[in-house]
N, CA, C and O atoms as a Tinker XYZ file with bonds, in Angstrom:
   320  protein
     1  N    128.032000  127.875000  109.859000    73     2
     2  CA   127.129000  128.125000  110.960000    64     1     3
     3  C    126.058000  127.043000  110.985000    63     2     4     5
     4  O    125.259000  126.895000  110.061000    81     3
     5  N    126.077000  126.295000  112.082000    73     3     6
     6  CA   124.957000  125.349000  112.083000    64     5     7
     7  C    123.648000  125.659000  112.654000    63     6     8     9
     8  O    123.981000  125.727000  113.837000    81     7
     9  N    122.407000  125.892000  112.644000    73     7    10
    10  CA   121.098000  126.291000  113.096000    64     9    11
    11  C    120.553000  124.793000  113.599000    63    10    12    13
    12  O    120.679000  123.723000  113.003000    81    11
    13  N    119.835000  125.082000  115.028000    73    11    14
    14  CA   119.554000  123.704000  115.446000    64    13    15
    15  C    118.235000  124.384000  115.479000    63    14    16    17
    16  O    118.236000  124.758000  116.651000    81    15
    17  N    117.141000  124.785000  114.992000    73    15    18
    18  CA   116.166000  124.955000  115.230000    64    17    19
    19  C    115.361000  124.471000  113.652000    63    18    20    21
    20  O    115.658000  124.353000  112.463000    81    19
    21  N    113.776000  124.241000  114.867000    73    19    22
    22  CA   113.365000  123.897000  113.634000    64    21    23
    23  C    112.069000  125.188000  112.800000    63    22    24    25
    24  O    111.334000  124.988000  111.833000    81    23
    25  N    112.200000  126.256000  113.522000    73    23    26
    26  CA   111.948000  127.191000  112.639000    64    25    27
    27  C    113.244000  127.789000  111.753000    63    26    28    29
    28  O    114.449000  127.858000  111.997000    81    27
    29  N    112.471000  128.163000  110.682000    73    27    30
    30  CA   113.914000  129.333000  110.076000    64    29    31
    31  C    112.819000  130.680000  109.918000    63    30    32    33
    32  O    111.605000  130.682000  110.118000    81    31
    33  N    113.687000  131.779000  109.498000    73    31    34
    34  CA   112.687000  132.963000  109.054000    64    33    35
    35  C    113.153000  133.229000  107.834000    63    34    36    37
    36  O    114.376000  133.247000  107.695000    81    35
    37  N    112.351000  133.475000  106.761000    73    35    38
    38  CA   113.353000  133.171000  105.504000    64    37    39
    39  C    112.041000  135.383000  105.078000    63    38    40    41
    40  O    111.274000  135.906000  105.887000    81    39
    41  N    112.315000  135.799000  103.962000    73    39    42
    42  CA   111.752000  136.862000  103.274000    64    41    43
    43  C    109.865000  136.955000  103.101000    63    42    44    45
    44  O    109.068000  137.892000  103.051000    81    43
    45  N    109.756000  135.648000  103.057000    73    43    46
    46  CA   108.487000  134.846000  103.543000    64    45    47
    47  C    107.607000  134.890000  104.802000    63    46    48    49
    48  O    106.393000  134.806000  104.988000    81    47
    49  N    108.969000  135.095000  105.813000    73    47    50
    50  CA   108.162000  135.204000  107.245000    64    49    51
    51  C    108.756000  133.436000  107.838000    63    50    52    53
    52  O    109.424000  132.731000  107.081000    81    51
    53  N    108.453000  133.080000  108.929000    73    51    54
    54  CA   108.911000  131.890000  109.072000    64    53    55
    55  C    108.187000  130.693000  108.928000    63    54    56    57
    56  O    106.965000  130.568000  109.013000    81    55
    57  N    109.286000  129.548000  108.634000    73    55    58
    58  CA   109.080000  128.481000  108.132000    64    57    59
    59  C    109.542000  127.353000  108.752000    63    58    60    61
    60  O    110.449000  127.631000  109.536000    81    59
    61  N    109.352000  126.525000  108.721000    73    59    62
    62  CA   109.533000  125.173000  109.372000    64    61    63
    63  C    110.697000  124.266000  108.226000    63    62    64    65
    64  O    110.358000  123.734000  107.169000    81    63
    65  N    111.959000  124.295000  108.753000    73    63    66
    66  CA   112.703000  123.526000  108.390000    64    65    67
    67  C    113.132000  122.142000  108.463000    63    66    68    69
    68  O    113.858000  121.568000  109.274000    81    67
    69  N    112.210000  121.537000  106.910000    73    67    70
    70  CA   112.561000  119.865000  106.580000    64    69    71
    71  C    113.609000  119.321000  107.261000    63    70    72    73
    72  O    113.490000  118.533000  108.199000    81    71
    73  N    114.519000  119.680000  106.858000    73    71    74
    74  CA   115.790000  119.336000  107.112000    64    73    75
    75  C    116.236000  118.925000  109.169000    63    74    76    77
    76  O    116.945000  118.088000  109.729000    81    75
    77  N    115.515000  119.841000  109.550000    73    75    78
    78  CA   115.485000  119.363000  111.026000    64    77    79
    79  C    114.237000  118.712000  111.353000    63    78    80    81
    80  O    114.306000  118.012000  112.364000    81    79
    81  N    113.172000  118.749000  110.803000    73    79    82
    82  CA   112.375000  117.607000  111.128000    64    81    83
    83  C    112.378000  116.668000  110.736000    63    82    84    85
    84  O    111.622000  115.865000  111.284000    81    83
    85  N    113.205000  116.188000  109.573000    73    83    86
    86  CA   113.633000  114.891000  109.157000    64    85    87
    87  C    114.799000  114.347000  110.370000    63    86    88    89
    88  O    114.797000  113.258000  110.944000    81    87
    89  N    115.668000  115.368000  110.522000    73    87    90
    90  CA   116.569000  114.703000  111.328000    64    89    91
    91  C    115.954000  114.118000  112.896000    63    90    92    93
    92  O    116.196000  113.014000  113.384000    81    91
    93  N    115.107000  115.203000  113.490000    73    91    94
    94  CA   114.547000  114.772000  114.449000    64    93    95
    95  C    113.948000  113.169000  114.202000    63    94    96    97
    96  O    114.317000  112.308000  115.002000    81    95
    97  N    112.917000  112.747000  112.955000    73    95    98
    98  CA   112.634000  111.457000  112.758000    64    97    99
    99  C    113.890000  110.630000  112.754000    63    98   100   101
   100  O    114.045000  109.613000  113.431000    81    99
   101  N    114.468000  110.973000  112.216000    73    99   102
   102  CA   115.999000  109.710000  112.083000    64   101   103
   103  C    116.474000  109.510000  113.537000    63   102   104   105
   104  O    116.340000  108.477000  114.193000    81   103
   105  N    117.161000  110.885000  114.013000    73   103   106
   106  CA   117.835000  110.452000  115.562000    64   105   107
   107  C    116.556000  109.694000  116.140000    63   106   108   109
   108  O    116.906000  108.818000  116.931000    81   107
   109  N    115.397000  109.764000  116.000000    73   107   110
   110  CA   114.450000  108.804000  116.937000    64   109   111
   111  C    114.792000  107.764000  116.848000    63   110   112   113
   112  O    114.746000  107.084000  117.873000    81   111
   113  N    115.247000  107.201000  115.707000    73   111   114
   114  CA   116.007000  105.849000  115.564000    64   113   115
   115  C    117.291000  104.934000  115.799000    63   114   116   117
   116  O    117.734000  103.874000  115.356000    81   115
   117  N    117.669000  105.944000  116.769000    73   115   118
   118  CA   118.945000  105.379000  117.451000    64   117   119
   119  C    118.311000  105.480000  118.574000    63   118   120   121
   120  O    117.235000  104.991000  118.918000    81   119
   121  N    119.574000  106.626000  119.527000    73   119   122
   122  CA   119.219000  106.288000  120.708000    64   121   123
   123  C    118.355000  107.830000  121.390000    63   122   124   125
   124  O    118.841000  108.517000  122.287000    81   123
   125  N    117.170000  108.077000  120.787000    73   123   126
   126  CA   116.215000  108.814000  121.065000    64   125   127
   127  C    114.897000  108.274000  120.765000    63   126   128   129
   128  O    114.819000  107.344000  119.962000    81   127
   129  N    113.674000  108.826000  121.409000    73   127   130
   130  CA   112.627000  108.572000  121.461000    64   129   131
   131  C    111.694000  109.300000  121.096000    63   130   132   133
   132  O    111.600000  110.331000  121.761000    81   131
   133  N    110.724000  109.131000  120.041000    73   131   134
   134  CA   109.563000  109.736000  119.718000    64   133   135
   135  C    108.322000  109.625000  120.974000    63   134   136   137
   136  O    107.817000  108.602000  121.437000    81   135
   137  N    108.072000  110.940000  121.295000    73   135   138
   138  CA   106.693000  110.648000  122.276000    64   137   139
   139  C    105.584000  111.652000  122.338000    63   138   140   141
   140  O    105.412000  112.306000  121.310000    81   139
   141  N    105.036000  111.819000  123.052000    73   139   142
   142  CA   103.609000  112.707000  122.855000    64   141   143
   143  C    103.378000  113.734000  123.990000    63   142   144   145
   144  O    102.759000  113.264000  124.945000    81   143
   145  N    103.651000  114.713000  124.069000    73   143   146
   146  CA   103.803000  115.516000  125.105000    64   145   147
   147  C    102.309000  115.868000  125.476000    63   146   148   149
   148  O    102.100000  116.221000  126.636000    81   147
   149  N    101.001000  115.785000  124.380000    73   147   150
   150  CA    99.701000  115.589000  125.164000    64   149   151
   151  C     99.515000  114.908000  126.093000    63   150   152   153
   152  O     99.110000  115.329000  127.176000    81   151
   153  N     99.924000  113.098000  125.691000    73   151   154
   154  CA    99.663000  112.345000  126.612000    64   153   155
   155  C    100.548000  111.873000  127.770000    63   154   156   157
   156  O    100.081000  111.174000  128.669000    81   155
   157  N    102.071000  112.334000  127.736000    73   155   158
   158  CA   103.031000  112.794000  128.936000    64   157   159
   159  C    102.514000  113.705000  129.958000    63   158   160   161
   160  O    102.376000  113.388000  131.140000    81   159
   161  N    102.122000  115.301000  129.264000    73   159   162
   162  CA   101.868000  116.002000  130.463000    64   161   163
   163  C    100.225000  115.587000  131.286000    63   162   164   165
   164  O     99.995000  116.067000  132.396000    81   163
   165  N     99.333000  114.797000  130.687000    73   163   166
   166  CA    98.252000  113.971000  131.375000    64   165   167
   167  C     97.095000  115.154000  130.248000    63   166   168   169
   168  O     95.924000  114.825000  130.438000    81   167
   169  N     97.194000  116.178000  129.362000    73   167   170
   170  CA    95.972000  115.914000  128.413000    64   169   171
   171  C     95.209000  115.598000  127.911000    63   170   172   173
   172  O     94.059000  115.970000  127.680000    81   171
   173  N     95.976000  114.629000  127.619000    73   171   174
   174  CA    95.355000  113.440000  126.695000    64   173   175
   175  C     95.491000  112.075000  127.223000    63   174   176   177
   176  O     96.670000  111.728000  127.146000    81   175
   177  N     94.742000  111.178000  127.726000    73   175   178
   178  CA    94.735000  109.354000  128.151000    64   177   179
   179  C     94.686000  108.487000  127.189000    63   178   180   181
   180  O     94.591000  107.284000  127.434000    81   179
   181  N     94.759000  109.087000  125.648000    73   179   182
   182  CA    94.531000  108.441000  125.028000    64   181   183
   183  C     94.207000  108.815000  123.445000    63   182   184   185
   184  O     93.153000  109.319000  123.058000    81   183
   185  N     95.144000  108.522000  122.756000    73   183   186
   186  CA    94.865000  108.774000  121.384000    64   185   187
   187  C     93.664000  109.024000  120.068000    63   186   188   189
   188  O     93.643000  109.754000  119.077000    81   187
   189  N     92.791000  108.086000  120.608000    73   187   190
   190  CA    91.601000  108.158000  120.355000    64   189   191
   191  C     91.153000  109.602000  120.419000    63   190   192   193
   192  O     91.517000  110.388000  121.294000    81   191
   193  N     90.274000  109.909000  119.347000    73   191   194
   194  CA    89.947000  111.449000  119.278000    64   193   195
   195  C     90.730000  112.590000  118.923000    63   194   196   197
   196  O     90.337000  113.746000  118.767000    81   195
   197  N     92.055000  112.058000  118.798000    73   195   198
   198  CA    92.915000  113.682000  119.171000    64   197   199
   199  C     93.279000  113.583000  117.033000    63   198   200   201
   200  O     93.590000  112.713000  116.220000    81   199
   201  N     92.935000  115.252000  117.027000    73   199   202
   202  CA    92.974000  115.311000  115.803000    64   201   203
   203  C     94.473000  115.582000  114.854000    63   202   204   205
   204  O     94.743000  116.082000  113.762000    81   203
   205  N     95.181000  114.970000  115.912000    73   203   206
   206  CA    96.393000  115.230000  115.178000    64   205   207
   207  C     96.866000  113.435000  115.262000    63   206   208   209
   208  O     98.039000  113.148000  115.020000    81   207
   209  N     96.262000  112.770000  115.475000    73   207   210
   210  CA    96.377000  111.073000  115.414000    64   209   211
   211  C     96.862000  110.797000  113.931000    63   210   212   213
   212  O     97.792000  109.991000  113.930000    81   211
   213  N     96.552000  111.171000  112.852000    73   211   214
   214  CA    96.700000  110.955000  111.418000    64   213   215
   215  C     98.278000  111.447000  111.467000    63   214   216   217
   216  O     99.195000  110.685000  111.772000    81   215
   217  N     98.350000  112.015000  111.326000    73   215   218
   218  CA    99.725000  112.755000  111.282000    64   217   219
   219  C    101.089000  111.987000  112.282000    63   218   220   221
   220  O    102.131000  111.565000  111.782000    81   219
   221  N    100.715000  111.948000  113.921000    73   219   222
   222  CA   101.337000  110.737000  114.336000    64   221   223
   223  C    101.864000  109.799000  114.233000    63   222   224   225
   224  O    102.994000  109.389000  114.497000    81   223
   225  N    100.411000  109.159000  113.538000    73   223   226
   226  CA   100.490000  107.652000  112.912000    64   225   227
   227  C    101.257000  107.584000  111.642000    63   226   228   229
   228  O    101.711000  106.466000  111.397000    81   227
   229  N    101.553000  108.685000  110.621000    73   227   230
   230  CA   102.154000  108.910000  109.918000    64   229   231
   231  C    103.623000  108.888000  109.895000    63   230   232   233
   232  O    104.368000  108.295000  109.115000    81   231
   233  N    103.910000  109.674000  110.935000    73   231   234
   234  CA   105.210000  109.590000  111.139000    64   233   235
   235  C    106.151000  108.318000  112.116000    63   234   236   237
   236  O    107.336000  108.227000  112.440000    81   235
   237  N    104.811000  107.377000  112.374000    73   235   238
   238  CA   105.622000  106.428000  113.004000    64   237   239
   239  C    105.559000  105.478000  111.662000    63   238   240   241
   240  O    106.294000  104.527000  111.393000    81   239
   241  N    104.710000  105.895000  111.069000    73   239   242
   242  CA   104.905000  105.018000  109.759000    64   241   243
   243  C    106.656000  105.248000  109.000000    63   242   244   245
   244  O    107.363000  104.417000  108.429000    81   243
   245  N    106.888000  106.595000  109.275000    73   243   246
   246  CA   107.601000  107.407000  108.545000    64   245   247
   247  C    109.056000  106.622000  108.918000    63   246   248   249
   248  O    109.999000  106.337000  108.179000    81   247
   249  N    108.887000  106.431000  110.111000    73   247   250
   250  CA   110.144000  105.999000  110.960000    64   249   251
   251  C    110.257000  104.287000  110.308000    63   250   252   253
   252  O    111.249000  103.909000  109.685000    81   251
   253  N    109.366000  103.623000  110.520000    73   251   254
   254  CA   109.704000  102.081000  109.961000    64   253   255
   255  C    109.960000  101.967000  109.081000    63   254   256   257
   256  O    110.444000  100.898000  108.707000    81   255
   257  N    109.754000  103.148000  108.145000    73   255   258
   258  CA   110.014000  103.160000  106.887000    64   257   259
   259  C    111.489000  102.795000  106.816000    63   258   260   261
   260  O    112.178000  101.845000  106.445000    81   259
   261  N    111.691000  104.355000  107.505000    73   259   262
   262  CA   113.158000  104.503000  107.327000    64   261   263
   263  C    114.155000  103.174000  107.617000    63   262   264   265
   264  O    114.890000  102.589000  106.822000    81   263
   265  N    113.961000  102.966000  108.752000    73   263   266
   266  CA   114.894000  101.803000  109.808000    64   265   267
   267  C    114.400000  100.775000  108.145000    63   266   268   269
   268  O    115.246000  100.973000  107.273000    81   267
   269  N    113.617000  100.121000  107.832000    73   267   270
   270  CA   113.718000   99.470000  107.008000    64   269   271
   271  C    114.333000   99.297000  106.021000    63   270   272   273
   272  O    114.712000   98.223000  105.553000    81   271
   273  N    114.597000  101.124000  105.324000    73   271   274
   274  CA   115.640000  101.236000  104.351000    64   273   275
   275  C    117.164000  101.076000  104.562000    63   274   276   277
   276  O    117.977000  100.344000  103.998000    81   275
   277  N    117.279000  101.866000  105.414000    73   275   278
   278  CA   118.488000  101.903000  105.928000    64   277   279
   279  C    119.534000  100.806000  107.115000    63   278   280   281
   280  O    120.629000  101.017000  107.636000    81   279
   281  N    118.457000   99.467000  107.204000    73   279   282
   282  CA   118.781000   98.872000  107.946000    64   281   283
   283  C    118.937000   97.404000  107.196000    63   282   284   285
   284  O    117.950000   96.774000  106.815000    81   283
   285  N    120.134000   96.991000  107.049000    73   283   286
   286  CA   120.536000   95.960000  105.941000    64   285   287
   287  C    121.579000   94.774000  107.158000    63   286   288   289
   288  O    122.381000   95.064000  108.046000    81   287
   289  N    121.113000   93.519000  106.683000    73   287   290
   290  CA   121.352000   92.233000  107.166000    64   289   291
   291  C    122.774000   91.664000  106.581000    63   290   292   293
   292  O    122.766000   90.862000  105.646000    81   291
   293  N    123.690000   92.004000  107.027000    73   291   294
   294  CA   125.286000   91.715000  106.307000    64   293   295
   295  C    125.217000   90.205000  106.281000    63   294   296   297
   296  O    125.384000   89.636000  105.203000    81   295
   297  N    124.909000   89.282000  107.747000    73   295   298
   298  CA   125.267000   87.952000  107.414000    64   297   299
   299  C    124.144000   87.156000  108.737000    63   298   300   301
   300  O    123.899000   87.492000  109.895000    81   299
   301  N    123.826000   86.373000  108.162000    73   299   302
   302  CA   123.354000   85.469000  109.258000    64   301   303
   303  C    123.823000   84.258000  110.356000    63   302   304   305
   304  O    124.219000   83.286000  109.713000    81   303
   305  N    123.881000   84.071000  111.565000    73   303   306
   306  CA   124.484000   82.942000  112.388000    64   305   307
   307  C    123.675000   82.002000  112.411000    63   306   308   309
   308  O    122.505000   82.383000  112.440000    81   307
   309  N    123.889000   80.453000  112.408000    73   307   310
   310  CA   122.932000   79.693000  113.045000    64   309   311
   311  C    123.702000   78.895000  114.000000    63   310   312   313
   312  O    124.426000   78.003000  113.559000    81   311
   313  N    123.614000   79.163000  115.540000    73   311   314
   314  CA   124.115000   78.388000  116.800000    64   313   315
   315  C    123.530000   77.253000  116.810000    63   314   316   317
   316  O    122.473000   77.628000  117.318000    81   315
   317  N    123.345000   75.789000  116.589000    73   315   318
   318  CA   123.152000   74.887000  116.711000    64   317   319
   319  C    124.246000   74.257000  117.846000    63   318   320
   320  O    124.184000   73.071000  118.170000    81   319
């Protein structure tokens, strides 16, 4: 059974499952897009101030990370 959500409810009460918010960061790295639904629906003009900026910035950190690890240079061309 596969669960596409990113709550679970575990004996605890519910929880937020790693496992799909990691994946959500990864697919951003193909062919999906990380974006900001404050400053989409017109909330927010601007990052500045908004107290969830740390966390953001974090996870776009999170993402270069990744693409960096996982992104390896097999061979180089030089067209002259």
């Amino acid at each position: 059974m596969i669960k596409n959500e990113i709550k679970i409810k575990s004996e605890e009460g519910e929880v937020f499952d790693k496992k799909q918010i990691a994946l959500a960061i990864r697919n951003s790295t193909f062919d999906d897009d990380l974006r900001c639904s404050l400053l989409d629906d017109g909330i927010l003009d601007k990052c500045q101030g908004c107290n969830l900026r740390y966390i953001c910035d974090g996870i776009d950190q999170v993402v270069d990370s990744y693409v960096d690890k996982t992104t390896e240079v097999v061979n180089n061309f030089d067209f002259e």
